[in-house]
DODO-636606 format. One record per residue (C-alpha): residue in one letter; x, y, z. Coordinates in steps of 0.2 Angstrom, whole numbers, plus 5000, padded with zeros to 4 digits. Example, Ala and Ser with C-alpha at 12.3 -4.5 7.8 and 13.67 -1.06 7.14 Angstrom:
# residues 2
A506249785039 S506849955036 
# end
This chain:
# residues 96
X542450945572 X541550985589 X539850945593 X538751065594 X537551005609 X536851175610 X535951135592 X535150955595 X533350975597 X533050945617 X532350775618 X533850705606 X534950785621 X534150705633 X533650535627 X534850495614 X535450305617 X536450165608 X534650105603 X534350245595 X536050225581 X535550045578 X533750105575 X534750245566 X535650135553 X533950035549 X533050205544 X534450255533 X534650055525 X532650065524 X532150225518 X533750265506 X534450095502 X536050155511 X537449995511 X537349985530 X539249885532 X540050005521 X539550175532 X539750065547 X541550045544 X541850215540 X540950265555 X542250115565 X543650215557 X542950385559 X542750335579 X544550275580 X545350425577 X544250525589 X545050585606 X544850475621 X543450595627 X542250565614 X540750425618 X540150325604 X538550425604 X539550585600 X540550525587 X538850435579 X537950605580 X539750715572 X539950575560 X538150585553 X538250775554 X539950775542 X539450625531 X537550565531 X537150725531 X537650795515 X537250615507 X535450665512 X535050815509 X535550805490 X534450645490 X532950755498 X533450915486 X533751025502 X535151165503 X536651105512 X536451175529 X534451125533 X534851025548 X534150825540 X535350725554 X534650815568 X532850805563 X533050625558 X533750595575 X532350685584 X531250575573 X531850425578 X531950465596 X530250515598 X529650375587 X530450225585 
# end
């Protein structure tokens, strides 16, 4: 799956940090009672089988566009494509 940097809002493409994935993983334990170890394996797996080229940060952002993603907009009742990672991300980059 390629990342489409094109898509991220502007300031997630420009400030986007490791800060921002811990800060990413509290939200989601927080505000959706997510079990934090288990989708932080699976993003460590996920990661692993990336190709050499990819940075942490890309796989965090491809990872949560594939998998949190659809966990959260079924939670938040929204149709399948309304983009919850990236505005979640822009949310915490501008915020926390």
């Amino acid at each position: 799956m390629l990342l489409d940097m094109e898509a991220l809002p502007g300031v997630v493409k420009q400030k986007l940090a490791e800060v921002h994935m811990s800060r990413t993983w509290t939200v989601l334990q927080e505000k959706f009672s997510f079990n934090i170890a288990a989708w932080k394996k699976a993003f460590r797996q996920y990661y692993s089988r990336q190709p050499d080229r990819t940075s942490e940060l890309q796989a965090f952002v491809m990872f949560g566009l594939k998998f949190i993603q659809p966990v959260l907009n079924k939670i938040l009742g929204r149709k399948a494509d309304y983009p919850t990672w990236y505005r979640l991300l822009e949310w915490i980059v501008k915020n926390k």
